[in-house]
N, C-alpha and C positions, 0 to 999 in steps of 0.2 A: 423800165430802165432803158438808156440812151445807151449806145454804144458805137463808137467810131465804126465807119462803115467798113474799115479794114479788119476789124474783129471780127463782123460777120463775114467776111468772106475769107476767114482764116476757122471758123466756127464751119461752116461750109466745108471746107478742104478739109478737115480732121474729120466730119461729119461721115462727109464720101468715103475715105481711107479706114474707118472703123467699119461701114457697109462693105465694100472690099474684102474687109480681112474676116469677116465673117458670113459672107456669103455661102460659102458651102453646108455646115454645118444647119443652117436656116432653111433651105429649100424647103423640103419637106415639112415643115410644121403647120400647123394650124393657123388658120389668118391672125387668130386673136396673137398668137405669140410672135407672130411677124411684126403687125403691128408695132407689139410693144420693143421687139428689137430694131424697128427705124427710131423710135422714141428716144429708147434710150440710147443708141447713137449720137443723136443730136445730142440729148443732155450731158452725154459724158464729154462730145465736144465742147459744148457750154461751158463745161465745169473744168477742161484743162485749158482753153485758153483764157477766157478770166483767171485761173490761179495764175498760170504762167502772166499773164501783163500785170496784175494788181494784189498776187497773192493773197484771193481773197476767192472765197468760195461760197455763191450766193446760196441762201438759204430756200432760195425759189426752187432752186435748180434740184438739192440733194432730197425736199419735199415731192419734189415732182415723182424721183426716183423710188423714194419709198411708198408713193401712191400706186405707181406702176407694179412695186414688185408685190406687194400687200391685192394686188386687183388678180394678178397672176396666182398667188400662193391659192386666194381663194377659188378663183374659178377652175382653180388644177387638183387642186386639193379638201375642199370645202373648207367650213370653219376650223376642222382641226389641223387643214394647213397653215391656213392663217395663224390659228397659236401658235402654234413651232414658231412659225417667221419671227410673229412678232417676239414671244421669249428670247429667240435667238438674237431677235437687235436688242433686244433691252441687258442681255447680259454682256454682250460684246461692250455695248456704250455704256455698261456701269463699270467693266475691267480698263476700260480705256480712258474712262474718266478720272477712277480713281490713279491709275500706273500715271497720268499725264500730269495731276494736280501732286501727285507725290514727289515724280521727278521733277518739277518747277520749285519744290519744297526743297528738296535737297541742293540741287545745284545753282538754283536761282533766277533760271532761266527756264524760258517753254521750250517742249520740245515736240512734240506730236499739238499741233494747231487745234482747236475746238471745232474750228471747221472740217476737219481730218473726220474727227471723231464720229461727228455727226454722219458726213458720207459713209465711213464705215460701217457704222452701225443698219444707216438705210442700204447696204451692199448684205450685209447678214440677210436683211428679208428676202433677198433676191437668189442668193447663191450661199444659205447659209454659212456657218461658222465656219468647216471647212473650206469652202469658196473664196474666205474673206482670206483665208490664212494663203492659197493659191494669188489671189490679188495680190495681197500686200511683197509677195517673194517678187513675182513678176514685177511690180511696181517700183520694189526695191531696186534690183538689178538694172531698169532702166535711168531710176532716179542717178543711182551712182555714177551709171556711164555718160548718161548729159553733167553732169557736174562737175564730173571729170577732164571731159570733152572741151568743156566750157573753160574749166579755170587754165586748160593746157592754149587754150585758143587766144586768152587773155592774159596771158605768159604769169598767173598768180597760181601761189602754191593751193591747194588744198588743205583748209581748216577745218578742224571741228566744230566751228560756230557758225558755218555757213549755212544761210538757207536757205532751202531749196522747195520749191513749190512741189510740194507730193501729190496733192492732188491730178497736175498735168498728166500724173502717170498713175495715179490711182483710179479715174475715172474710166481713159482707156482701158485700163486690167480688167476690172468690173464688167464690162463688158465681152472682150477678148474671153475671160472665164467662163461665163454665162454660157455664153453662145459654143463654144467646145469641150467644154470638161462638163457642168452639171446637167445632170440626165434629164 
């Protein structure tokens, strides 16, 4: 994938500022989970500035995450961490898929993205169910106030049909979580 060169250095700058804010909490761990928290930095960079320019969230990026946290569950937990993980994405992304193709049924409209879903799901393996419920508050709250922020900047009211890239803030979260709250 080709990407304007100001993407990557906006991918970069979100990149640095997730290492930043989760520097302390990191110190101390083990190389392997250092690693994988520059990693997933970058990807969750990845993953909110593409939604935010193109509201689209590649599937490279959310497979990456679930390879990461799935390489984590096992090397910290053996096989039977690995089930847990992986049960735990597979029930979140079957409640999310059904709650998502339901509300589309009722109202007529999507409302939680499939691309959502997906990250969400691969965030279960990393910071399980609980973690994911942590993400999504945090993500919420941010999501709101850029929305907010935005529509007062652009002198338009706030509507209920507006969309808003969740992912820019759900990928941040993901991380942000990870790295302070799950043990």
């Amino acid at each position: 994938m080709t990407l304007p060169r100001v993407t990557w250095q906006a991918i970069a700058i979100m990149a640095c500022l997730l290492v930043a804010a989760t520097i302390p909490p990191m110190l101390g761990k083990p190389p392997l989970q250092q690693a994988a928290w520059l990693l997933l930095c970058v990807l969750a960079a990845a993953i909110a500035i593409e939604d935010l320019a193109r509201m689209l969230i590649p599937d490279g990026y959310t497979a990456a995450i679930a390879i990461v946290a799935a390489a984590l569950a096992f090397t910290t937990h053996g096989w039977a961490g690995l089930g847990v993980a992986l049960t735990e994405g597979a029930i979140l992304a079957a409640g999310l898929m059904l709650t998502t193709l339901l509300y589309e049924r009722l109202r007529g409209r999507s409302g939680l993205g499939f691309g959502d879903v997906k990250l969400l799901s691969a965030s279960a393996l990393l910071v399980g169910l609980w973690g994911v419920g942590m993400q999504i508050l945090f993500a919420s709250v941010a999501a709101l106030t850029f929305t907010a922020l935005r529509a007062g900047r652009r002198r338009r009211p706030l509507r209920a049909v507006t969309r808003i890239p969740f992912a820019t803030f759900l990928a941040p979260a993901l991380v942000l979580v990870w790295a302070w709250i799950v043990p």
